[in-house]
C-alpha positions in Angstrom: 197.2 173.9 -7.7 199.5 171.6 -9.6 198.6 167.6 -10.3 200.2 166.6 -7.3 199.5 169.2 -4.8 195.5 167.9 -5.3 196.6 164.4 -4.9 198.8 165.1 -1.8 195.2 166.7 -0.7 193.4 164.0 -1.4 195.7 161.7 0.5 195.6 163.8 3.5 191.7 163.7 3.5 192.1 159.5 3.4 194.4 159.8 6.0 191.2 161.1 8.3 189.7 157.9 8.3 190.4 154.9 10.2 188.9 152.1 8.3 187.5 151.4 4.5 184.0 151.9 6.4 184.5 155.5 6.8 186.1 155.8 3.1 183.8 154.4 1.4 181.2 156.6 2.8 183.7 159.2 1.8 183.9 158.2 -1.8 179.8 158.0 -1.9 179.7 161.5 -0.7 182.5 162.7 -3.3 179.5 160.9 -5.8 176.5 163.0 -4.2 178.5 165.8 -4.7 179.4 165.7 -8.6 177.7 168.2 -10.9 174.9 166.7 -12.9 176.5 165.7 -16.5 173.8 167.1 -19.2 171.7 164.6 -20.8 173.3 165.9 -24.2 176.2 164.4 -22.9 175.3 161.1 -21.8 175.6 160.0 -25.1 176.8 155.9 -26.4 180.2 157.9 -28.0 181.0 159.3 -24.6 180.8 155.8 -22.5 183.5 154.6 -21.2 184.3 151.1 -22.5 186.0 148.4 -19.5 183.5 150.0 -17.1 181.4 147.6 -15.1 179.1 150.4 -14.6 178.2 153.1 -17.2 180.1 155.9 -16.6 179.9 158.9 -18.8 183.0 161.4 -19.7 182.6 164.7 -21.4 186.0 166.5 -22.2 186.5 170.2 -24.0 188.8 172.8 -24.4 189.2 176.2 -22.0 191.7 178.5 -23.1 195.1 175.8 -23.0 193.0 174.0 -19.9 191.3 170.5 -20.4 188.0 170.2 -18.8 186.3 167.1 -17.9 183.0 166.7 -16.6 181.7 163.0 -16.0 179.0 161.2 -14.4 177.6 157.8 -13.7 174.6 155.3 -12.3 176.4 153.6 -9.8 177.0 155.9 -6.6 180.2 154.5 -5.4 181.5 155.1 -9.5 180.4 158.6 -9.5 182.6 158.6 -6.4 185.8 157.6 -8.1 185.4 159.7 -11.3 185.2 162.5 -9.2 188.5 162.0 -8.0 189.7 162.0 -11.1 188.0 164.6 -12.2 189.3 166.9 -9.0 192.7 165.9 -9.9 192.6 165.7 -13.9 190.4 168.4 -14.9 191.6 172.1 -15.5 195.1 171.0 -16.4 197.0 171.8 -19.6 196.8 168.2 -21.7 200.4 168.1 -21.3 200.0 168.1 -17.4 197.8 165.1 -17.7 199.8 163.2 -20.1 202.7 163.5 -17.7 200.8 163.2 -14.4 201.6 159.6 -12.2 198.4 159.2 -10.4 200.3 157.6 -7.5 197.3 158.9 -5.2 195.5 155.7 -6.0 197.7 153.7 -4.9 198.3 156.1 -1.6 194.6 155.6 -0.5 194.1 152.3 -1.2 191.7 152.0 -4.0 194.1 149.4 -5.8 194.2 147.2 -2.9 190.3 147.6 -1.8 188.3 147.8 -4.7 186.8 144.9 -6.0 188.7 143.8 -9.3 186.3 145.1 -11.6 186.1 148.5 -10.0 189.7 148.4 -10.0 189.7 147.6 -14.1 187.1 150.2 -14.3 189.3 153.0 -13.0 192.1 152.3 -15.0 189.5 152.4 -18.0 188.5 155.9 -16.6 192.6 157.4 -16.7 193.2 155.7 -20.1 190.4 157.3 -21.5 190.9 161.0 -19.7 194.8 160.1 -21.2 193.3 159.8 -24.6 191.6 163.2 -24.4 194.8 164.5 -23.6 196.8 163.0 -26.2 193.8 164.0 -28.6 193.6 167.6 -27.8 197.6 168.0 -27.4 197.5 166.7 -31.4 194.9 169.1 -32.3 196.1 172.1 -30.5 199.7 170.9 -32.4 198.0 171.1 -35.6 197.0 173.8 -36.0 
C-alpha cells in the first residue's frame, strides 16, 4: 500500500466514531497494540527531543525500505506514534520525504490534542523526516 492509501485507511476508521470519546479510546488501543521497542533501543540518542513525554524511535534499513519501530510511557503517545509508524514505516526514504501527512489534519488530531501533544507530533514527523533524509544521503553515497 502506498503513503496515502494507509492514511485514506486511517481516516475511514476515524470516520467510525462519533465523538473524540470514542477516538481517543481508539488511539489508546492503537498504543496497547504497538510491539514492545527493545530495551537496547530505548537509549538517550534515540529520544525524541520536543516530546512532552519520552517517546523512543528506532529506524534501520530493509532492502531500499525504512523501518521504524518506536515506543513510549505515556499510553495515549504510544497511540500516536503508532500512526505514524503504520503510515511511515516500510516506505522507501524517498516516499517519506515526499509524503503530506494530511491524515492529521483529516482526523482531527491538530484541532483536539492539547498543544503540547500537538508540538510533540510534529517532533515525532521531523524526526522520522530526518531518518529519511539521513538514509537517502547514505544510500547516495555510496
Amino acid at each position: 500500500m502506498t503513503i496515502n492509501e494507509i492514511q485514506d485507511e486511517l481516516i475511514e476508521e476515524f470516520e467510525l466514531f462519533d465523538d473524540w470519546e470514542g477516538k481517543y479510546e481508539y488511539i489508546i488501543d492503537l498504543g496497547k497494540k504497538l510491539p514492545k521497542l527493545s530495551d537496547e533501543y530505548k537509549t538517550e540518542d534515540n529520544i525524541i527531543k520536543g516530546c512532552q513525554s519520552i517517546v523512543w524511535l528506532h529506524a534501520y534499513m530493509n532492502g531500499d525500505k525504512l523501518i521504524f519501530e518506536a515506543d513510549s510511557e505515556a499510553i495515549i503517545v504510544k497511540g500516536l506514534v503508532s500512526m505514524l509508524l503504520k503510515v511511515l514505516s516500510g516506505h522507501t526514504p524517498e516516499e517519506i520525504l515526499k509524503a503530506d501527512l494530511y491524515f492529521i489534519n483529516r482526523v482531527g488530531l491538530s484541532s483536539h490534542l492539547a498543544q503540547t501533544r500537538s508540538n510533540g507530533l510534529a517532533s515525532m514527523v521531523k524526526q522520522m523526516k530526518a531518518y529519511a533524509l539521513a538514509f537517502q544521503t547514505i544510500e547516495e553515497n555510496k
